[in-house]
C-alpha positions, 0 to 999 in steps of 0.5 A: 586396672581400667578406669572409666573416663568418659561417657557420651550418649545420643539419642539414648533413651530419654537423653537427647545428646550428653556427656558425663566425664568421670571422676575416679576413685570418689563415690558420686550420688545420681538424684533426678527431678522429672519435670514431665510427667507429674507426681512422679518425683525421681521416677522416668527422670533418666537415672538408671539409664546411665547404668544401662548405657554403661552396660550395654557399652561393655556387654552389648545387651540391655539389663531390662527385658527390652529390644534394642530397638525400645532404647533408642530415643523416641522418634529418632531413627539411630542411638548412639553411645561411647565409653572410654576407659583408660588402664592405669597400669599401661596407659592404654586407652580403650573406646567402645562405640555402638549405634543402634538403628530402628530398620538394620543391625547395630554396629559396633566399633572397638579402638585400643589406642585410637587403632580400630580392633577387627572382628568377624560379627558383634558377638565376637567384638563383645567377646573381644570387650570382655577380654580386654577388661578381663571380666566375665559378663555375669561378673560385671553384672552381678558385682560392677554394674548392679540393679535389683532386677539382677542383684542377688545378697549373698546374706538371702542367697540359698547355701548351693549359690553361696558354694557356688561363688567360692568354688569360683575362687577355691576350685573345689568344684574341680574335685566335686565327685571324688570323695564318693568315688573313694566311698565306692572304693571302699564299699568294694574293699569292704565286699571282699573282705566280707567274703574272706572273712566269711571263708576264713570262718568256713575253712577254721570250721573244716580244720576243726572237723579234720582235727576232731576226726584226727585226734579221734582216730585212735578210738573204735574204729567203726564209732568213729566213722559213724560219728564222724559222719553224723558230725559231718551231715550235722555239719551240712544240715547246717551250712543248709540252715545258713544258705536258707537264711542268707537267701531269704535275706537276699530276697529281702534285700531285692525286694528293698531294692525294688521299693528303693527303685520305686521310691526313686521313680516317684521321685523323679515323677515328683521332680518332672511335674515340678520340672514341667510346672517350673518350664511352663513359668519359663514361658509366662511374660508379664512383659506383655502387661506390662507394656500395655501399662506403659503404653496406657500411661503414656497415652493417658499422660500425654492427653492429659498435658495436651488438656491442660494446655488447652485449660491454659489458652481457654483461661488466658482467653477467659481472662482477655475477655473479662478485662475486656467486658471491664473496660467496656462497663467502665467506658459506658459508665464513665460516658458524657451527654451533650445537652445540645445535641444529646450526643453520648461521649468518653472523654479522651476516647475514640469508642462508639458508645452505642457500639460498645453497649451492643458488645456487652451481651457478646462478650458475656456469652463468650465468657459463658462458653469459655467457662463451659469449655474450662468445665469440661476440659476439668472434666475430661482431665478427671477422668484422665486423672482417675485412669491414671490412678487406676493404672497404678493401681493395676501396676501394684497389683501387677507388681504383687503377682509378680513377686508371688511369681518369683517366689513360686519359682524360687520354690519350684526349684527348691522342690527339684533340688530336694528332689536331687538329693533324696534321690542321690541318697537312695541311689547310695542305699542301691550301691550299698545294699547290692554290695551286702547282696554280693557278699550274701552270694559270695557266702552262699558259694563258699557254703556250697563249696564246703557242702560238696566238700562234707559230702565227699568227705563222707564218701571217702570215710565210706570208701577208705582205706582205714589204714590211710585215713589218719593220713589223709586226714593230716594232709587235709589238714595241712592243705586247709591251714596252707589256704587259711594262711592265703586268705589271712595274706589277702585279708591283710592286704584289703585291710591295709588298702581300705586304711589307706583309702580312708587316710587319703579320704581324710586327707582329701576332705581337709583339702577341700574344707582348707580350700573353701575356708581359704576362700571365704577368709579372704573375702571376711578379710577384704568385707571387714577391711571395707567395713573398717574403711567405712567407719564402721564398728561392724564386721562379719565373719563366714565360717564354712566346711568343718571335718567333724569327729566321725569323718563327715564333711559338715558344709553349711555355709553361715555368716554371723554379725560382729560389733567391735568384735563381739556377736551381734546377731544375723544381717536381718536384725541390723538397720536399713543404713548398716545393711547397706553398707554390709551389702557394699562391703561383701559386693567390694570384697568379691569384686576385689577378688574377681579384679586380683584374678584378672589379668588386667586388673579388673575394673575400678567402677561399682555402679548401685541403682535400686537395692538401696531403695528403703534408705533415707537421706540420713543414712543415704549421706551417712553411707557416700561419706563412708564410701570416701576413704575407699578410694574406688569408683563408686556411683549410687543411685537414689530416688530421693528428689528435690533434696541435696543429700550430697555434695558429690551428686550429680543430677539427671532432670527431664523437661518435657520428656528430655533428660539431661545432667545439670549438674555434677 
């Protein structure tokens, strides 16, 4: 498994040059303190841009929607950052190097063993990074190195995302597609065994006929043969009768169809506007704004400390003056006049008495003015100050459209995704309504087929010989019960393979439902032994695919909140501090599940920035403390300030827009 064991930075972001060197298997607390820029606490103070460093490090891109370029450290013409990691398995060490330059490419350079790696450009070196670690890029930034923009809980995640991460560990998604391709095999068993049956029924009905006329013979003749062919016409008018109705089903049937077909088209009419909708989101960038907040901001701040500077010197200036304008009162009052020559004097000082009455009105009109400066630089910092204010405010607004953006994508998709499924069902109803169509013909040729044979029977009763239709009549009985005793073969035969098609169904669908469940037991199992590690009396338990009594795959995917063993509720009733730890416990879990799956032994580093935001420094505490007995490499970031939550802490303070780690 590798260990992250040291990381450098230089000219990155707000860092100028530093260095961190981890210690493993101990979660850490990162705090800041921006000293820079006023009223903003933690925030800007340098934080998030260890997580950044450490991502762009093993995947080569920023988590933010940034250029490289906007990484570099402002005014500096390159950046350049280093990550070690050592494999406690093998003790081989790997460095990743990159440089980012403001006017040419990146470079990049990987070393296993101080042995510099070849590659033929920076994409196949990021590939190269990644197999080493044995870890995916989307796996190292949904479950190492997470942060809110990307973070998605698996507690508030839609049930096709919760399938799609255990299909990842189980497979299953390997087998999507079979169980309606075993549907459709069955339908088309289930059509031919319609249409014999349907024969069947028809050839019973000319053996009975035959019988009739058979053991009838015996009678007058001549009634008989009468009688015989009114049964028959009889006979016809009613397999007539029944193509009448069969076709007019048919033609109900097909104009189902077309309704079925006329749904689907409003349904992917339906789909491609929410489609378009959804695209054209694609393209909105609130970049753009919000760039221009910052650069605002940037600016606004940056007038505003070189105004307070200004305050500073005129104040100093002030205060130099006013000292002196005492001292020349106090000199002018304190003054001796000789009564001989009527000389004025300061005992013990060389000042010009005259003179210094003269600089009183100077130097009072100085401190005027100074004051007057003082005024209007308060009023300009005013100003500043209420620009700034109306930039946060612009950013809440800014922020709120930007959630209600989100939200309608989410919706968006959500829409396309019924759209998918209703028009997946419709299409099955295609399937099965042109296999009742298909046997509706099949019964229709049959009926036709026995018409023709009624026909001809009525012919041959007209035209034979009465001495040889006893005998006929026999053999056609014998040929009807020899092609009966076929069909009865074949129905067998369909009937047996429908059986087994339905057994290998029911076997298959509790393969799948074993796999799945596989999965999400072993990832209960690792959430509750990190829960348990914790020092939390909580556990969840996952309950997934269930073969229901009529056959059907039930696929909801739901987890439930258990205190010492007992149902307490969902995930959304439990506390700030004890949805932190479920969160960590679950991202652990799947993270021991990607580490078991590499190759190399995965990563030991989970680094949190921003999704633990509402927890205050209580459970903050309550929750690193728990974090000591899971032996893993776990960094935190919070946004409490000026408070020591922790002694495992490390803190990232800025100082005239320079961050640095001061302590760890």
């Amino acid at each position: 498994m590798w260990q992250p064991k040291s990381l450098k930075l230089k000219n990155w972001m707000s860092f100028k040059e530093d260095s961190y060197d981890f210690i493993n298997n101990v979660p850490y607390l990162i705090q800041g303190i921006n000293k820079t820029d006023e009223g903003t606490e933690s925030n800007e103070s340098g934080k998030s841009s260890l997580e950044e460093a450490m991502n762009y490090i093993l995947i080569g891109s920023p988590i933010r929607k940034v250029r490289d370029i906007e990484l570099i450290h402002r005014g500096d013409d390159s950046s350049v950052i280093e990550g070690i990691f050592v494999n406690s398995k093998d003790n081989t060490q790997l460095k990743i190097v990159r440089t980012l330059f403001q006017k040419k490419s990146a470079k990049l350079e990987v070393y296993l063993n101080d042995i510099n790696q070849e590659f033929s450009s920076i994409n196949t070196g990021n590939d190269l990074i990644l197999s080493i670690i044995g870890i995916s890029k989307d796996d190292i930034q949904n479950y190492f190195l997470i942060n809110k923009e990307k973070y998605k809980s698996f507690f508030s995640s839609s049930d096709i995302d919760k399938k799609d991460l255990i299909a990842r560990f189980s497979n299953v998604d390997k087998l999507d597609g079979i169980d309606k391709l075993i549907d459709i095999d069955i339908t088309e068993f289930q059509n031919k065994f319609n249409s014999i049956v349907s024969n069947e029924q028809n050839i019973v009905g000319k053996i009975q006929v035959y019988q009739e006329e058979y053991d009838n013979f015996d009678n007058s003749i001549e009634l008989n043969r009468n009688s015989s062919i009114q049964k028959i016409q009889n006979d016809i008018e009613e397999c007539n009768q029944k193509i009448s109705r069969k076709n007019l089903d048919i033609d109900n049937k097909n104009e189902y169809l077309l309704s079925i077909n006329s749904i689907i088209d409003t349904y992917n009419s339906g789909k491609n506007l929410v489609s378009e909708e959804l695209e054209k989101l694609q393209d909105i960038d609130f970049e753009n704004d919000f760039n221009r907040l910052q650069k605002e901001e940037i600016k606004f701040n940056k007038e505003k400390g070189e105004l307070k500077l200004s305050k500073d010197d005129l104040n100093k200036d002030l205060n130099d003056f006013k000292l002196f304008l005492n001292e020349v009162e106090l000199s002018v009052r304190s003054s001796i006049k000789c009564p001989k020559c009527l000389h004025e004097f300061i005992v013990g000082k060389d000042i010009d008495i005259e003179e210094a009455r003269k600089s009183i009105p100077e130097v009072k009109k100085s401190i005027t003015d100074i004051e007057s400066s003082i005024k209007a630089v308060n009023d300009n910092i005013l100003t500043i100050t209420q620009h700034l204010n109306k930039i946060d405010r612009e950013r809440n607004d800014f922020n709120v459209e930007l959630n209600k953006f989100r939200k309608h994508k989410r919706d968006l998709q959500a829409q396309i995704d019924k759209y998918d499924q209703d028009i997946e069902i419709q299409k099955n109803n295609i399937i099965k309504t042109n296999g009742q169509i298909s046997t509706l013909k099949s019964e229709i040729d049959n009926l036709l087929l026995l018409i023709k044979s009624h026909e001809k029977s009525i012919q041959d009763i007209k035209n034979s010989n009465i001495k040889d239709k006893k005998k006929d009549l026999l053999i056609k009985i014998q040929e009807q019960q020899s092609i009966l005793e076929s069909l009865k073969s074949q129905k067998l035969d369909i009937e047996q393979k429908i059986q087994d098609l339905k057994v290998w169904q029911n076997t298959f669908k509790r393969f799948y439902s074993h796999l799945t469940n596989q999965s999400l037991t072993v990832i209960q199992g690792y959430s509750n032994l990190y829960l348990q590690r914790m020092g939390s009396n909580l556990q969840v338990r996952l309950e997934g695919y269930k073969l229901l009594s009529d056959g059907r795959l039930k696929e909801n995917i739901t987890a439930s909140i258990l205190r010492n063993g007992i149902v307490d509720g969902s995930f959304w009733s439990l506390s700030g501090g004890a949805k932190a730890r479920m969160e960590c416990a679950l991202i652990l879990a799947i993270q021991s599940l990607i580490n078991i799956t590499s190759k190399t032994g995965g990563l030991n580093l989970l680094f949190i920035d921003e999704i633990l935001d509402s927890t205050d420094k209580v459970a903050m505490r309550a929750i690193i403390d728990s974090f000591e007995n899971i032996k893993k490499t776990v960094i935190l970031v919070t946004h409490i300030s000026h408070e020591k939550v922790h002694t495992n802490s490390i803190v990232v303070e800025k100082v005239n827009g320079i961050s640095k780690i001061v302590k760890s």
